[in-house]
Structures are given as structure tokens and as C-alpha cells.
C-alpha positions, -999 to +999 in steps of 0.1 A: +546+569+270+552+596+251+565+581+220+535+561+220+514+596+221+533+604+194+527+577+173+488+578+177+486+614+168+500+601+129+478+575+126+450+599+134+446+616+102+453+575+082+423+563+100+396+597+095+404+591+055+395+556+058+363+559+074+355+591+054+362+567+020+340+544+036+313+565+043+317+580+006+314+544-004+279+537+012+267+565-001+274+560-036+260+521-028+226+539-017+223+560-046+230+533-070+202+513-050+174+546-055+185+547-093+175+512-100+145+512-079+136+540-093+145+542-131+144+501-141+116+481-148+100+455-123+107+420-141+072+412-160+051+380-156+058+357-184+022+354-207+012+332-233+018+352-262-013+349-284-009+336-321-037+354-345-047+335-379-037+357-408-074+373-417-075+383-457-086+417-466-127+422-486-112+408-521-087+378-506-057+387-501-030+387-477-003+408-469+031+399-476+040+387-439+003+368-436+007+348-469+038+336-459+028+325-428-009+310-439+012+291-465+034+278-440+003+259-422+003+223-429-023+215-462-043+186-454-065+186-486-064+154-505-057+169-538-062+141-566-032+132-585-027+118-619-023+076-617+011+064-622+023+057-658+042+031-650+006+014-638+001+014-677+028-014-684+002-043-678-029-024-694-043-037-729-048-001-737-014+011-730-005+021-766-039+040-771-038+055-740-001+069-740-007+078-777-038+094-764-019+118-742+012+130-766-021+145-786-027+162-757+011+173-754+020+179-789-011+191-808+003+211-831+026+186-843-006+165-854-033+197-862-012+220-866+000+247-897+019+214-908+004+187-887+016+153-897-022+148-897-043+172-905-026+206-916-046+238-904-073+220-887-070+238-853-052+273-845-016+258-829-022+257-802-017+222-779-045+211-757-023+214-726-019+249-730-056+250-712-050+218-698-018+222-680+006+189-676-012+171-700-045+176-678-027+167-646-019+200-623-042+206-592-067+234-600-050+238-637-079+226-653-071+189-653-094+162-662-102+143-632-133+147-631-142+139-664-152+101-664-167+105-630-195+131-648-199+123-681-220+122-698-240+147-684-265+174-688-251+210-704-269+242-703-244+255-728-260+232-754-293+222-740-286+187-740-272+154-730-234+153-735-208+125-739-169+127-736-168+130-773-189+159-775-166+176-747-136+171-772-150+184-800-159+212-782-126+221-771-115+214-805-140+240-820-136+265-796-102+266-777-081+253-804-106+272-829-103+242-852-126+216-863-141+185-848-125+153-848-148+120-865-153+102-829-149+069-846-107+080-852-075+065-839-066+102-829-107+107-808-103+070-792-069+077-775-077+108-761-108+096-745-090+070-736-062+087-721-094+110-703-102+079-689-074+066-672-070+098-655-098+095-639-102+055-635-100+058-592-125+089-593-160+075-582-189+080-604-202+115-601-178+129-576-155+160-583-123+154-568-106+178-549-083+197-569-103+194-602-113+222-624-105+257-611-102+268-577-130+296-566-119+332-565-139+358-545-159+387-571-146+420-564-167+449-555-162+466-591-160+463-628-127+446-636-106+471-650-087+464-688-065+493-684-048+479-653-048+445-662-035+461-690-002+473-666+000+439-652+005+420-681+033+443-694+052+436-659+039+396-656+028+386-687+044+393-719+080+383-708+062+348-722+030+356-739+047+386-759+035+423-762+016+421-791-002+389-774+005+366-804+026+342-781+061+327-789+070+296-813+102+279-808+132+276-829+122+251-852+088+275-853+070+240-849+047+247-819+040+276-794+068+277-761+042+300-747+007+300-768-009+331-779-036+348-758-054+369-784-052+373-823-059+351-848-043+322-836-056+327-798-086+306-785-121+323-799-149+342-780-172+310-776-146+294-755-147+284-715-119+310-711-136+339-726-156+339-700-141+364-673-145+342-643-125+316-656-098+333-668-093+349-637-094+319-619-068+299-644-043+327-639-046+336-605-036+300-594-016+290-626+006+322-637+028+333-643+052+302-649+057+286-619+028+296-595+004+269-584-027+268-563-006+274-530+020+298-540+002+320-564+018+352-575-009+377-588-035+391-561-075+386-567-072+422-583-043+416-606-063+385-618-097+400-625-081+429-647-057+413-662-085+389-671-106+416-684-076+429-704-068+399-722-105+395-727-110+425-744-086+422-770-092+410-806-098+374-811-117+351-836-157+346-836-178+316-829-214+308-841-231+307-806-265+313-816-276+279-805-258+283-772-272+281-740-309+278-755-326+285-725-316+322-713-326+320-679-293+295-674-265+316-693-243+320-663-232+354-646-203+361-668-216+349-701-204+376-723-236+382-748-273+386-740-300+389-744-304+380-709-333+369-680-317+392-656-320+425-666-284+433-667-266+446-695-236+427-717-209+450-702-217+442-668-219+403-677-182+406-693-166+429-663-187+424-639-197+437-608-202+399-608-224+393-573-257+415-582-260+394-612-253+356-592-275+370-563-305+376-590-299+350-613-301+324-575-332+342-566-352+336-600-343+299-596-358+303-561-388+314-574-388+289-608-385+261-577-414+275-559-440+277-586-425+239-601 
């Protein structure tokens, strides 16, 4: 008996440190639960997470993160595209028609300072450098729609025009040259390569895709001076600083044509007016941008429009142009004018007071007819 006293007297002190650790232990396990209850979040419901359409800001554009995701939704235009040249290999007017568009291509080589044609009859420029891919790109000025709407009425002129008049005109104005006899080799392939383009385009439809794509009018003037620091960082890489473009190594044609000078189109020309210029570049340049990946904001493409516009470039007899007043469009650069606005506004702009008048007077006109 009493050895066994003994021996519960040393386990005494074994089993108080045991339930002590214990004790210590639920304690600490109690704490721990307070903390979390306390300092960590109750699990959230799960909620649809909403998905906002990038909105563009008052002149169009996006921001960096909204373009790229706008661009990345599906585009289910149906853009025209150019018929297959291979289609040609059965066509009785295959020859005319493919000699047609290597005018279109090579230009120069046949108008040209030394064309194998005619030497000096247009400035050297190729009609492709308006009329990108040979007149094929989406919104880069192609000629789908040309058979589908000629001929037909111009206010530039007044009058009734055919396919052949449309040439020329390009001819006298864009290429600054002179007009080709419509009865020639040279006139017949090109409208006949016009043509073709547009064979599957119905008569007086506008494909989608055809001409230039619209471009929202900014709030101001467009501004020379910046477009002025835009085309030094964008532009002239190609087109040159002094504007005069670049010729390539066997200086027989333009790599990149000029945009002003002597050689450049003149001031009677579609792309002397501002809108159009803006348009072609905002869609089309620099190299490599296209009417779903463009690279130059609305901004950069109104005033770098108004600073290529406002360099020097050769004149044009327009007198007889647009013989009715009342119809010279918004941007058309020289008056007089039916509006009331002045010729600096009609080159730069602000465009919308002068379309928002110039729609109302036809109102009216529509009225009193």
C-alpha cells in the first residue's frame, strides 16, 4: 500500500502538465476560431459578371483596351470583293481586260516622264496610288461600284456622265495629266477592266465596302500644324519630308507617290477635298492599316488631312465646276458659296454647321418644288 501511494504521488505532477497543455490547446483553438470569424471575409455569392460594349468617345475613337476588344467581335458585313482572275481564262475579253488593269498598276510606265506611250502626259503617278490594289481594297477607294452607277448625274459638272468621262477626270485631275481619246486601246481596257470588277454588282446598288468608309466631323477646325506633327512621326518614313514621294532604284515609278509638289495630284481633285482625304488615310495608312485595324485616330486623320492639304500643289481650271452653287458640297474648298460660309471654314471645317445648312436649304428648295 504504500508503494503504491508513492507511486501516484509522481505521476501527479505528469498528469496536471497534460491537462494544463490541453487546456492551453483549446484555447489557442478558440482564438484561432474568433480571428477568422472575425477578420476573413464571408464567401460571396457567385454573379453574372456583366460585359459592357466598348462606347467610343465624341470624335470616334476608342481606347487602347476598347479597340482591341471591339475588333475582336466577329464582322458580319458582306464586304464586296474583287472577282477571281482566274474566272478571266474563258472570257473573250481576257486580254483587254488584264491589259486594262496593268494600266491601272503601272501608269507611269505607259504616261509617265518616259512612258512607252505617251511621255509626260500625266504627273507619275499610277492610278492605284488612289485606287489601292488596282481598285480592289475594301473602303480604299475601289471600283465596285462603278458599272452599277454609271452613267449617272454629277453636280461636279452639271451633267450626265459616262465611265469615260470618269477616267478622264481622274486623268486630268489626280494624275494632273491629260485625257485619254475614249476610242484607244489604252481607254477600252480600262473600262473594261472597270467592268469586270463590278460584273456581280447589281445595277444601281453601292456595295458594301465601296468607296470610302464615313468618318465622324470633329467639333473644330482641323488643325495643319498638328497634322503637321503626325506626318513627321507616320508619314514621311514613305511619303518623304519634303512631300515629293519616293521613286525606286531604276527611278521608273513612285514606291510611295508624292503627296504635294509638282508632281502630287492638283487642287481640282477628289482628294483635295478635306473629307476625303481624311477618310482615305484614316482607314488606309499608314502601310498596312485597313478598314478594321486602322492606325491613326479621327483627329490624327483630319489634321493630318488639313496638313497635307495645305501644302503647295498644282492648279486646275475649275471655273465650270459644280455650276450650280447651291450643290458644291460642305468641304468644297473655293466659293462663292449658297451657305454663307466662308472658304476657310469649307477647307478646315467645322464641317457639321455647314452640312446641317446646306440639308436645310434643300428642305426648303423641296418644299416650294
Amino acid at each position: 500500500m504504500e508503494e503504491e501511494s508513492i507511486s501516484d504521488n509522481h505521476l501527479t505532477p505528469v498528469v496536471s502538465k497534460l491537462i494544463n497543455c490541453i487546456i492551453v490547446l483549446v484555447l489557442l483553438v478558440v482564438v484561432l476560431v474568433v480571428i477568422l470569424l472575425i477578420y476573413v471575409p464571408a464567401p460571396k455569392e457567385d454573379v453574372d459578371t456583366k460585359i459592357e460594349s466598348p462606347v467610343p468617345d465624341k470624335n470616334g475613337n476608342f481606347t487602347e483596351v476598347a479597340k482591341k476588344a471591339a475588333l475582336a467581335e466577329k464582322d458580319t458585313n458582306n464586304y464586296w470583293s474583287a472577282p477571281d482572275i482566274t474566272s478571266l481564262d474563258h472570257d473573250k475579253n481576257k486580254d483587254l481586260i488584264l491589259y486594262g488593269k496593268d494600266l491601272i498598276v503601272h501608269t507611269y510606265d505607259y504616261f509617265g516622264e518616259n512612258g512607252k506611250l505617251f511621255k509626260n502626259n500625266t504627273n507619275g503617278m499610277n492610278c492605284q496610288n488612289c485606287h489601292l490594289e488596282a481598285g480592289t481594297k475594301v473602303f480604299g477607294n475601289n471600283y465596285s461600284a462603278v458599272a452599277s452607277t454609271y452613267p449617272k448625274f454629277r453636280a461636279r459638272s452639271g451633267a450626265i456622265e459616262n465611265i469615260y468621262k470618269r477616267v478622264n477626270d481622274c486623268f486630268e485631275r489626280s494624275l494632273n495629266g491629260k485625257a485619254l481619246d475614249t476610242t484607244s486601246k489604252e481607254m477600252q481596257g480600262i473600262v473594261a477592266y472597270i467592268k469586270w470588277l463590278g460584273k456581280d454588282v447589281k445595277k444601281g446598288e453601292k456595295p458594301i465596302g465601296s468607296g470610302f468608309k464615313d468618318l465622324v466631323f470633329l467639333d473644330r477646325a482641323a488643325d495643319s500644324e498638328k497634322g503637321k506633327t503626325i506626318y513627321s512621326e507616320k508619314c514621311q518614313s514613305c511619303h518623304q519630308a519634303d512631300g515629293l514621294g519616293l521613286m525606286n532604284a531604276e527611278k521608273a515609278a513612285y514606291t510611295y507617290p508624292p503627296l504635294w509638289g509638282k508632281n502630287g495630284y492638283n487642287d481640282g481633285a477628289g482628294l483635295y477635298r478635306m473629307s476625303n482625304f481624311a477618310k482615305y488615310v484614316k482607314y488606309n495608312m499608314p502601310l498596312g492599316a485597313s478598314h478594321n485595324n486602322p492606325q491613326l485616330s479621327d483627329e490624327e486623320a483630319w489634321d493630318v488631312a488639313a496638313f497635307v492639304n495645305s501644302q503647295t500643289r498644282p492648279k486646275k481650271d475649275i471655273k465650270k465646276d459644280w455650276p450650280k452653287i447651291e450643290e458644291k458640297p460642305f468641304d468644297h474648298p473655293f466659293g462663292p458659296y449658297a451657305d454663307g460660309f466662308d472658304e476657310k471654314q469649307h477647307k478646315y471645317g467645322p464641317f457639321k454647321p455647314i452640312k446641317e445648312k446646306l440639308e436645310a436649304m434643300k428642305k426648303v428648295k423641296k418644299t416650294k418644288v
